[in-house]
Each structure stands twice: as structure tokens, then as C-alpha cells.
C-alpha positions as CSV (number, residue, x, y, z in Angstrom):
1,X,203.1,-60.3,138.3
2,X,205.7,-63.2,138.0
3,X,204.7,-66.8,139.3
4,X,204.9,-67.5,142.8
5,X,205.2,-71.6,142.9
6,X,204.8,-71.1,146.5
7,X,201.4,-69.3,146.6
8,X,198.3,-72.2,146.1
9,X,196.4,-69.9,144.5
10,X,198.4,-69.3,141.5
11,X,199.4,-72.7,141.4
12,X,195.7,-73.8,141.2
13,X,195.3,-71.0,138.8
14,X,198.0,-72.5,136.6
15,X,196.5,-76.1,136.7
16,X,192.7,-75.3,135.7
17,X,194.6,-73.3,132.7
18,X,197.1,-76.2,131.5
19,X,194.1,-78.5,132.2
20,X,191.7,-76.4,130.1
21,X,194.3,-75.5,127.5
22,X,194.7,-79.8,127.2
23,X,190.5,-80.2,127.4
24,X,190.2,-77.5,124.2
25,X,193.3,-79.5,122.3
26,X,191.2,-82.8,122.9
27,X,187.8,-81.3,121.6
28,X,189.5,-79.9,118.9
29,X,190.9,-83.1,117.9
30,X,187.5,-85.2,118.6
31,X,185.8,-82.7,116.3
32,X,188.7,-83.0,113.5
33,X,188.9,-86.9,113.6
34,X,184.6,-86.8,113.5
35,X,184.8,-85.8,109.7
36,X,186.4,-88.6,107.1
37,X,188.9,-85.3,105.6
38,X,190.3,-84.7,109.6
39,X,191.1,-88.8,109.5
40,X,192.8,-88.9,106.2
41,X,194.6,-85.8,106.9
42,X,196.5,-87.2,110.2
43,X,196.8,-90.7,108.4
44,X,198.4,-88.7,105.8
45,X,200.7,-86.9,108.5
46,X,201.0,-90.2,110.2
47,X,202.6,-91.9,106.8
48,X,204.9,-89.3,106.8
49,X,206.3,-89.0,109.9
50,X,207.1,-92.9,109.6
51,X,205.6,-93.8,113.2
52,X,205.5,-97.3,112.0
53,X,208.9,-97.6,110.0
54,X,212.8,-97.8,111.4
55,X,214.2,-94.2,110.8
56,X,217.5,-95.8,111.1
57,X,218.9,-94.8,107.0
58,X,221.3,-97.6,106.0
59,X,224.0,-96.1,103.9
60,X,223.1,-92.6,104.8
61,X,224.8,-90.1,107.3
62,X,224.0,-90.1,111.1
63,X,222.2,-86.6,110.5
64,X,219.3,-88.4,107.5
65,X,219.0,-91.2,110.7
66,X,218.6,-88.3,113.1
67,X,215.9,-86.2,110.9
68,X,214.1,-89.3,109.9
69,X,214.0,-89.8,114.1
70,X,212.9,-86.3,114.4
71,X,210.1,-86.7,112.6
72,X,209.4,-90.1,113.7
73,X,209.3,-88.2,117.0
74,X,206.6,-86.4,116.1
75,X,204.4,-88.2,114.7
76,X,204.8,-90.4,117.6
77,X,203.6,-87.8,119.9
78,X,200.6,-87.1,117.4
79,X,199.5,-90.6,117.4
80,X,199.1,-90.5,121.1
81,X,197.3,-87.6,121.0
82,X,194.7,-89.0,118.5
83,X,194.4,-92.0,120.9
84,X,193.9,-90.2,124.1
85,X,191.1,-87.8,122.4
86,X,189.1,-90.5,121.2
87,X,190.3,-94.4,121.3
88,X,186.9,-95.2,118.7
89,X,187.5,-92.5,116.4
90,X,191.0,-93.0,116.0
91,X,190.2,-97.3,115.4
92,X,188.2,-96.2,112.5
93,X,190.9,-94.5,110.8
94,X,193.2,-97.3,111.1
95,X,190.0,-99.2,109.8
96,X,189.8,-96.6,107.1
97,X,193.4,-96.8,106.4
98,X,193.6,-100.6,106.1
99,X,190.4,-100.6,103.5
100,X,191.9,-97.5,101.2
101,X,195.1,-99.4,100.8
């Protein structure tokens, strides 16, 4: 059956699916930040994505600014993620992070 945007009851259908789809990627994440290894592993991923650096590359081609951006991208959308699941959780890996450097 193809998606009829048109019909209300697919397009409700559709909703409680992207919304529970978005509810099990938030748990998951809550459940991954709860342990100290699921906090140092997206710090880790965090670090080097380089959400908190330029990924402008001085002296290097427009395509090593453009990668470095790529994954800046990324990481970007990650840390937004880890904030929506759990704004506590995701302050005590910063914490974490300031204290282990």
C-alpha cells in the first residue's frame, strides 16, 4: 500500500511511528549516558568530531575545510541529541570531561 498524505489515518499512523521511533532513540540514549563507559564514549566521539573547534584548515584545500565541517556537522547533531535526552546526564559528562583533563 503506498502513503496516502491525504488519508488522516495513515498520517496519524505515521506520526505515533516517527514519534515512537524518536521516544526509543531517546531511551536508548538515557540508558547509554547512565553508565560512566556510554559518557566517555560520546565525549570521545564529541572530541573528534571537533564540535567545539573551527573546522576552517588554514593552509589546507577547500575539501580538508569541507570534511573537517562534515564531521563537525555531526557531531553537532549528536550533541543535541545528548542534550534533548537528558540535560542532567549530559552536564555530568561535561563535568566529567572537565575533571579527566
Amino acid at each position: 500500500m503506498s502513503y496516502d498524505a491525504s488519508d488522516q489515518t495513515q498520517v496519524q499512523t505515521q506520526n505515533r511511528k516517527i514519534q515512537n521511533r524518536e521516544d526509543t532513540k531517546k531511551n536508548d540514549l538515557q540508558h547509554l549516558m547512565a553508565m560512566p563507559e556510554g559518557r566517555r564514549f560520546f565525549r570521545d566521539i564529541l572530541q573528534a568530531c571537533g564540535v567545539m573547534r573551527l573546522s576552517f584548515a588554514p593552509g589546507g584545500s577547500d575539501r580538508d575545510s569541507a570534511f573537517a565541517e562534515g564531521m563537525r556537522n555531526v557531531g553537532i547533531m549528536l550533541h543535541e541529541q545528548l542534550q534533548e535526552a537528558d540535560k542532567e546526564l549530559y552536564l555530568h559528562m561535561i563535568k566529567e570531561m572537565m575533571t579527566d583533563e
